[in-house]
N, CA, C and O of each residue as an XYZ file, in Angstrom:
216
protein
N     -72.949    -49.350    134.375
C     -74.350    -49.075    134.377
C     -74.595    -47.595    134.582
O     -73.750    -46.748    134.871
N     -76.317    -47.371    134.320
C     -76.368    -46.145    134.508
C     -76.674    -45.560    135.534
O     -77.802    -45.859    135.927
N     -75.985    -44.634    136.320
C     -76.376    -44.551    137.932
C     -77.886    -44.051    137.696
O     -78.647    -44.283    138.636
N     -78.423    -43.405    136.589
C     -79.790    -42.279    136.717
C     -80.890    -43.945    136.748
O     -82.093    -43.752    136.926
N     -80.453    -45.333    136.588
C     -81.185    -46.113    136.720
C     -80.893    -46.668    137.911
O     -81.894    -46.850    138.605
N     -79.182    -47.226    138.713
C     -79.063    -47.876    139.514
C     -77.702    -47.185    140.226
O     -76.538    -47.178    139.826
N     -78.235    -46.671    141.301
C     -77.112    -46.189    141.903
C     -75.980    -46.863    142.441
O     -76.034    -47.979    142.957
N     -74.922    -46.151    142.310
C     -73.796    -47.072    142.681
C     -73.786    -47.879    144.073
O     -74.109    -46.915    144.767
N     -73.697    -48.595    144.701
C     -73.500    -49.712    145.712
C     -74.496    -50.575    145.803
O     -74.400    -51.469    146.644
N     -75.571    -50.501    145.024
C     -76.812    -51.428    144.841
C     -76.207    -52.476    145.141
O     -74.999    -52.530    145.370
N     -77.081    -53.532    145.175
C     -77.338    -54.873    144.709
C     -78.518    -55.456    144.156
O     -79.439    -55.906    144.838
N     -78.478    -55.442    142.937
C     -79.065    -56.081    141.719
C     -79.046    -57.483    141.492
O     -77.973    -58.082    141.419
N     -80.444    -58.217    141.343
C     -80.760    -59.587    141.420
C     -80.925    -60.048    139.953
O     -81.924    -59.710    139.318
N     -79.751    -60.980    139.294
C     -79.998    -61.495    138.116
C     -79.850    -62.806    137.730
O     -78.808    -63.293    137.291
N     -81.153    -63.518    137.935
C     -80.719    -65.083    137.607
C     -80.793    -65.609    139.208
O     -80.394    -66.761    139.375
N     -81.113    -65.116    140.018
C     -80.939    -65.671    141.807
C     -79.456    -65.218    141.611
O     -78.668    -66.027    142.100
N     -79.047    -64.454    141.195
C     -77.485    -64.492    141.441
C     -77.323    -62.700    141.508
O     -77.638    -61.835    140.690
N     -76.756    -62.631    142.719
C     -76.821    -61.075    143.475
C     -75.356    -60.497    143.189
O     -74.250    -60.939    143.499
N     -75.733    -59.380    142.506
C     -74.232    -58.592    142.510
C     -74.145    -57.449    142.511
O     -75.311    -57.100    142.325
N     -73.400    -56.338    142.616
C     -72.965    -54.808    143.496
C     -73.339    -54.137    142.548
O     -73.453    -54.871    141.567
N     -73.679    -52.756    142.251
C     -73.451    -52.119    141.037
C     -72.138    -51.213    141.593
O     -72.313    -50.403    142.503
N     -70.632    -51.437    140.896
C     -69.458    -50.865    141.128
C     -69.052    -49.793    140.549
O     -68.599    -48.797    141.113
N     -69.227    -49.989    139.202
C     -68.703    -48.954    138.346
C     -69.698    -48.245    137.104
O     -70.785    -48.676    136.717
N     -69.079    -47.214    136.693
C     -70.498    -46.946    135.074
C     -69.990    -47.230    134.074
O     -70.638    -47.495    133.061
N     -68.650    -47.236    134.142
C     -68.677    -47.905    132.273
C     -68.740    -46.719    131.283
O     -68.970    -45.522    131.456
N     -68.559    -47.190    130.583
C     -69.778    -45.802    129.199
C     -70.539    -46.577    128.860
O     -70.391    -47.139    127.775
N     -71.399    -46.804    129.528
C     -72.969    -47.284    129.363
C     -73.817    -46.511    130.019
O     -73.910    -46.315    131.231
N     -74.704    -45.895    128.741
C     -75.991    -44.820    128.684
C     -77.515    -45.676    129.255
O     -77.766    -46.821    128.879
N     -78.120    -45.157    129.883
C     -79.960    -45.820    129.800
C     -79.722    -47.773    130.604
O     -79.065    -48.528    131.319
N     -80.496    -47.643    130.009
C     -81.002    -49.205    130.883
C     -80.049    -50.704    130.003
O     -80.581    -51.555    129.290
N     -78.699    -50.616    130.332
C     -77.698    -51.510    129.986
C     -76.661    -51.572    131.177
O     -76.118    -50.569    131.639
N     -76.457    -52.805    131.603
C     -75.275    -53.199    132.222
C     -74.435    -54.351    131.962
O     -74.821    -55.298    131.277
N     -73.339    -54.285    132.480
C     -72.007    -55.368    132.174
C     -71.825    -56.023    133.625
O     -71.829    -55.625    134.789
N     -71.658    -57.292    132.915
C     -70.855    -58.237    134.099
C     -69.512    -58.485    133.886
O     -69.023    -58.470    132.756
N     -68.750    -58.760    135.096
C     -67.436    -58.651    135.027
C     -67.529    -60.244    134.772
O     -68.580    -60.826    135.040
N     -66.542    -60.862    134.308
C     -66.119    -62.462    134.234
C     -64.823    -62.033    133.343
O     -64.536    -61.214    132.470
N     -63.986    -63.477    134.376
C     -62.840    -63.452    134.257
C     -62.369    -64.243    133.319
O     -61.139    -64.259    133.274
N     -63.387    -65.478    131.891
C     -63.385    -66.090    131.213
C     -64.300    -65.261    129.682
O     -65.480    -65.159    129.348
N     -62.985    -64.816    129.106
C     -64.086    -63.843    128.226
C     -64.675    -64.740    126.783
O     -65.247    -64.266    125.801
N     -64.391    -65.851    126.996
C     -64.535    -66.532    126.267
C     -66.470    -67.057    126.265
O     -67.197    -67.547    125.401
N     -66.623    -66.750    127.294
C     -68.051    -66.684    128.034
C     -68.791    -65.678    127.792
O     -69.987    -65.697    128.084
N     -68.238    -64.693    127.252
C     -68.907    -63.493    126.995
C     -70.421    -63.694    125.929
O     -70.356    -64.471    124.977
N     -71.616    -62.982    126.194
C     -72.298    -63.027    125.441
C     -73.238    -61.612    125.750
O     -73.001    -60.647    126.478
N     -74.094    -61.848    125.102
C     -75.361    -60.574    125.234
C     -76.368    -60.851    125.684
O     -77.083    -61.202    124.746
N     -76.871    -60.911    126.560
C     -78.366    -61.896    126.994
C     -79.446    -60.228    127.288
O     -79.109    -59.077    127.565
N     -80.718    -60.848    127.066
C     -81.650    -59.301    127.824
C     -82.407    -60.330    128.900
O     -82.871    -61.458    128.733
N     -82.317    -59.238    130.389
C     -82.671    -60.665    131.581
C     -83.421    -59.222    132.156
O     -83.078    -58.045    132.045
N     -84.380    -59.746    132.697
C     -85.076    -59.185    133.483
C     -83.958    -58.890    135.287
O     -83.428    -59.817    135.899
N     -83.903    -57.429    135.706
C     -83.276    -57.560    137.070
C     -83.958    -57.063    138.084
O     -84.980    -56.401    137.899
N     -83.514    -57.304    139.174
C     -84.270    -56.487    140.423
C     -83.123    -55.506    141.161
O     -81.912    -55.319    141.048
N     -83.783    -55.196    141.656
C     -83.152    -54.103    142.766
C     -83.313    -54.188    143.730
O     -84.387    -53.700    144.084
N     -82.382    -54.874    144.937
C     -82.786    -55.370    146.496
C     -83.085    -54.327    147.059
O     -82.245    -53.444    146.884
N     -83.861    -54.073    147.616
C     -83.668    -53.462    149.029
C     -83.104    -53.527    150.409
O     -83.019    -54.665    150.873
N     -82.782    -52.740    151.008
C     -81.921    -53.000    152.365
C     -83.044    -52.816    153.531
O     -82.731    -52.947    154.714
């Protein structure tokens, strides 16, 4: 992801399902990747996310 959108150690809400922002990738602007360990699962979805606060 892109840190100028989500800085690294976030936690980002997608689906009720909460996860870290770890790494950037080479991904530019408002795109991120999920890790899964079944790539067979892989797809492209556009989901609305949040950004928790602490």
């Amino acid at each position: 992801m892109d840190t100028d959108y989500i800085p690294l150690g976030s936690k980002i809400m997608i689906d009720n399902h909460v996860y870290i922002a770890e790494d950037t990738g080479s991904f530019k602007g408002q795109i991120i990747d999920i890790y899964v360990t079944d790539h067979s699962k892989f797809d492209r979805k556009y989901k609305e996310i949040f950004i928790l606060e602490e």
